[in-house]
C-alpha positions in Angstrom: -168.4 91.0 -152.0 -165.9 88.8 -152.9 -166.1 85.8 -155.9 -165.6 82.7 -154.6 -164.2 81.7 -157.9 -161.7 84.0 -157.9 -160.8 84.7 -154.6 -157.3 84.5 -152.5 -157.1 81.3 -150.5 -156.0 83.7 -147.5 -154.1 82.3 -144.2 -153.6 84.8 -141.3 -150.6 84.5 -139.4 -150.9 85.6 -135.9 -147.4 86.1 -134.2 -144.2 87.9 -133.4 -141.6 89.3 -136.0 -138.3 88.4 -136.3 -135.8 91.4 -137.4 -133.2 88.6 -138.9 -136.1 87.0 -141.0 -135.7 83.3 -140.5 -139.1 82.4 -138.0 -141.6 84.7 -137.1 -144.1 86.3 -139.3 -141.0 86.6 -141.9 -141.3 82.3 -142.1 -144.7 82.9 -142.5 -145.4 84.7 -145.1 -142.6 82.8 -147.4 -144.2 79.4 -146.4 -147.8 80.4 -146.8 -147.0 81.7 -150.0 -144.4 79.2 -151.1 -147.6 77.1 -150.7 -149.5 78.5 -152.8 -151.6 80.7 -150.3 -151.8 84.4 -149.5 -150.4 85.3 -146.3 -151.8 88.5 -143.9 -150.5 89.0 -141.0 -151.5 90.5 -137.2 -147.7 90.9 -135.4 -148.4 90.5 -131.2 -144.5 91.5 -130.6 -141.2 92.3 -132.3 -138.1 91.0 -131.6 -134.3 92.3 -131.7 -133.5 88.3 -133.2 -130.1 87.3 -135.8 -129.2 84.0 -136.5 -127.6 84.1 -133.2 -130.4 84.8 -130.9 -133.0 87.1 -129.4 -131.9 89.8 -128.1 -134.8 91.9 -126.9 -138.0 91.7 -127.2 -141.2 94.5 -127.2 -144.7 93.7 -126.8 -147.3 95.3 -128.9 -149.7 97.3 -127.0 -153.2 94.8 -126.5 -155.1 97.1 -128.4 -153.3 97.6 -131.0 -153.2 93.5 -131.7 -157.5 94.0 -131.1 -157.5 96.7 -133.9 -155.4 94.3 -136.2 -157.1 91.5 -135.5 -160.9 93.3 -136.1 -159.8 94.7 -139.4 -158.3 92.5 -141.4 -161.1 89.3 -140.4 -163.6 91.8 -140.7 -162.7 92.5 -144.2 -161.0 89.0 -145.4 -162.2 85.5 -145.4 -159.5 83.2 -144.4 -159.6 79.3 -145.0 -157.2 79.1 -142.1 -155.2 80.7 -138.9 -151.7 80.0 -137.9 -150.7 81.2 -134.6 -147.2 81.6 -133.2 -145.6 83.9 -130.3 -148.3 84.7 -127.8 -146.0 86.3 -125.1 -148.9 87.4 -122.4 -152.2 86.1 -121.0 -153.5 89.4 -122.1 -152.4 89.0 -125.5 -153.8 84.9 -125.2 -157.2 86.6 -124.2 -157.6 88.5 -127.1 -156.9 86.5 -129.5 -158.7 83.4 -127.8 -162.0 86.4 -127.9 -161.4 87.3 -131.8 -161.2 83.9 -132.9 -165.0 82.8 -131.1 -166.2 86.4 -132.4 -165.3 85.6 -136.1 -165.9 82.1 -135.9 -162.8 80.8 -137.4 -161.4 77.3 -138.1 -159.1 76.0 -139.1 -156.7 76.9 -136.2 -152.9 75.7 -136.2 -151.4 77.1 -133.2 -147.5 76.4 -132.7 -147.2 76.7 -129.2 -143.7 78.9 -129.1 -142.1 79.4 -125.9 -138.6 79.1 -125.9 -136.4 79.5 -129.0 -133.7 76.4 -130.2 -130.9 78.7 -128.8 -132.6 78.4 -125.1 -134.4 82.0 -125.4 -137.4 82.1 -123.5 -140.4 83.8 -125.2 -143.2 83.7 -123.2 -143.8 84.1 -119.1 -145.0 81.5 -117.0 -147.8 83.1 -116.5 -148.6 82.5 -120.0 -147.7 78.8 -120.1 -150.3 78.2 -117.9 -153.0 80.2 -120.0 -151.6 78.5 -123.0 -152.7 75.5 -121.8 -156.5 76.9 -121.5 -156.9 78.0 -124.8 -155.6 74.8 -126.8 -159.0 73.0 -127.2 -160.0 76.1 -128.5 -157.7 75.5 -131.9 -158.0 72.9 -134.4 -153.9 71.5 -134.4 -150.8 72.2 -132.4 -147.7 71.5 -133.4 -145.1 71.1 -130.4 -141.5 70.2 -130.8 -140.2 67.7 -127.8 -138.9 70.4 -124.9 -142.6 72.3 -125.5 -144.5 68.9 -125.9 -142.5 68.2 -122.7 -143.7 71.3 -120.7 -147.1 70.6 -121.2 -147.6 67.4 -119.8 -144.7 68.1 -117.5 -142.9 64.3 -119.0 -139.8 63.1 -120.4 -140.2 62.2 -124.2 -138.1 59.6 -126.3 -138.3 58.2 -129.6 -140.0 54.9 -127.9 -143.1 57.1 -126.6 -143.8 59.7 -129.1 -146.9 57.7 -130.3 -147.9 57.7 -126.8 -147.2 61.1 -125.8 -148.9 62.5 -128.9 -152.2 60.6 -128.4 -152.1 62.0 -124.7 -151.4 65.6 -125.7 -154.5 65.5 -127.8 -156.6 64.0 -125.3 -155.9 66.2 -122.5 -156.1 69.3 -125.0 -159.0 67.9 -127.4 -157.0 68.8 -130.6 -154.6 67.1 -133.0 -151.7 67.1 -132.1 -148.5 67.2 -134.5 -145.4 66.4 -132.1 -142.0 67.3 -134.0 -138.9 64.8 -133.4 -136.1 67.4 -134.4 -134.5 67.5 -130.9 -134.7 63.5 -130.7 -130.9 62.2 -131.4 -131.2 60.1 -134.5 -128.5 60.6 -137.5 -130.5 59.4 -140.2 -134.5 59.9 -139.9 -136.6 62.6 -138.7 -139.3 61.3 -136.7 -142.2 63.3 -136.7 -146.1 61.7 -135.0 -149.4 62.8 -136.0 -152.8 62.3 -134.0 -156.1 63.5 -135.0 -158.2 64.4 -132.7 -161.9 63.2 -134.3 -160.8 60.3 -135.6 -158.5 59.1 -133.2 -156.1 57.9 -135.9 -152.2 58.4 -135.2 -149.8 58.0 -137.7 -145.5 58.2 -138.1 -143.8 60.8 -140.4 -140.4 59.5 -141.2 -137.9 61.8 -143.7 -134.4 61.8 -144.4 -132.4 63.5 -141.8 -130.1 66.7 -143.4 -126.8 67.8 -142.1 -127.4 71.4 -141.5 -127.3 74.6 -139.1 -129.8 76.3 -141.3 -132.8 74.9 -139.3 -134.0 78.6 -137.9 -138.1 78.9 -138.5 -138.3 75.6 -138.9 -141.1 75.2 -136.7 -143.0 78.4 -138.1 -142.6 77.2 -141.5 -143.9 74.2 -140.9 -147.4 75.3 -138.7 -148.1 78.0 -141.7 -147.5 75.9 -144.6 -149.6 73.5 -143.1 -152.2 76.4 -142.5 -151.3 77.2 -146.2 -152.9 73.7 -147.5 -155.4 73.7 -145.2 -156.6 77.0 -147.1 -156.6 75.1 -150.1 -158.8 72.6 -149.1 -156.8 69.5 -147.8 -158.1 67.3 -145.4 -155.6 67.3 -142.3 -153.7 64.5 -142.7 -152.9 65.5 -146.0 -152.0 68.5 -145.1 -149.6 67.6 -141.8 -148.1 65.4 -144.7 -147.4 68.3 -147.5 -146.4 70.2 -144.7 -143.7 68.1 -143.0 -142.3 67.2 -146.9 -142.1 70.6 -148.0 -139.7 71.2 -144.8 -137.8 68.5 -145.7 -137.1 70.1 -149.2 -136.1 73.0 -148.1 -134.2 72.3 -145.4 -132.5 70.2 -148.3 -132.5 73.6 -150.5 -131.0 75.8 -148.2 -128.0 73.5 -146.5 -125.5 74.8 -147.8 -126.7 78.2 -148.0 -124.7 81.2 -145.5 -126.5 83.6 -143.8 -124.8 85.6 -140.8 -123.0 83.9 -137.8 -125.2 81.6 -136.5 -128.4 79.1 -137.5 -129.5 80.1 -141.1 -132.7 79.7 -142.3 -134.7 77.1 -144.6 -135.2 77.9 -148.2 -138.4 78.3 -148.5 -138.5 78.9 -152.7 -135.6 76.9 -152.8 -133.5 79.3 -154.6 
């Protein structure tokens, strides 16, 4: 039995690997734990990935991801789940079935489905059953050409409010909608709604001259994850998690890694 007092605050991370280590289940578990949470993991695929792409990628067997899945929420209590790649209706099935079974919340789902370098990550097929299981999580956290697929519209700067309250109310979830791929040389424009109390609110931080933006988007779903396992309320929490980002995007600009997009740094080392 475990003391409360003394306990992990545990986030799982359910989503694909990525052999270069910049997004993934790699992002993950540095941004859970550069927040100050402990990160476990259930991996639904693995991926041949560098900093210049994805090269190949191999699905994990459905029940194998069941078997992960049953033991480690069987045995750990986690204050919250982030979910990434989920390649497969199949794989979308089971997880949507483990998550009612074990009665989870909070539920950040980053709905990944094609990579900044164009790679695509996930079948049709599974767009559509994407789409079915979103009310069933607590936040997503789309950037614009995903936000863009799933209410099938064109998104500007001048709309994001708008898009981001509709999002959530054909969805029923909060909805953080990233403004990385909106042209803007100075701010990063990132809008918030939540879902139960309707509010929506403007994230606005310094944009940073960099190619080492790889994982940004997993980094930022799990960290938020990461304080929502310490007990923030969500707002707070979309905020930590969009400002620790920022710092180490800011951390790792000038940093080298291979020939293509280099990661954050997440410690900033």
């Amino acid at each position: 039995m475990e003391d409360i007092k003394t306990s992990y605050k545990s986030v799982l991370s359910i989503a694909g690997s990525d052999s270069g280590g910049c997004a993934g289940i790699q992002a993950d578990i540095k941004s859970i734990s550069a927040c100050g949470a402990y990160a476990a993991t259930v991996i639904t695929a693995t991926t041949a990935q560098n900093t210049t792409g994805v090269t190949d990628i191999h699905a994990i067997p459905i029940s194998h991801i069941e078997k992960q899945l049953d033991v480690v929420l069987s045995d750990i209590n986690f204050g919250a789940i982030k979910i990434g790649m989920l390649h497969s209706c199949e794989v979308i099935k089971v997880v949507q079935d483990k998550l009612a079974e074990y009665k989870l919340k909070n539920i950040v789902l980053d709905p990944v489905m094609v990579t900044t370098s164009g790679h695509k990550l996930i079948t049709d097929d599974a767009i559509e059953c994407l789409k079915n299981f979103l009310p069933n999580v607590h936040l997503i956290t789309p950037n614009i050409p995903e936000a863009e697929l799933l209410i099938n519209e064109k998104i500007n700067r001048s709309n994001m409010e708008e898009t981001a309250q509709k999002i959530g109310r054909i969805y029923k979830t909060s909805v953080l909608l990233k403004g990385g791929h909106i042209e803007d040389n100075n701010e990063m424009t990132d809008v918030f709604y939540v879902h139960d109390t309707r509010k929506i609110e403007t994230i606005t931080n310094p944009r940073i001259n960099t190619n080492n933006t790889h994982g940004t988007g997993c980094s930022l779903s799990s960290s938020i994850a990461a304080f929502l396992s310490l007990g923030q309320p969500m707002e707070k929490a979309i905020k930590k998690g969009c400002a620790y980002v920022n710092e180490a995007i800011a951390a790792g600009q000038l940093k080298r890694l291979g020939h293509g997009n280099g990661p954050i740094n997440h410690f900033g080392l």
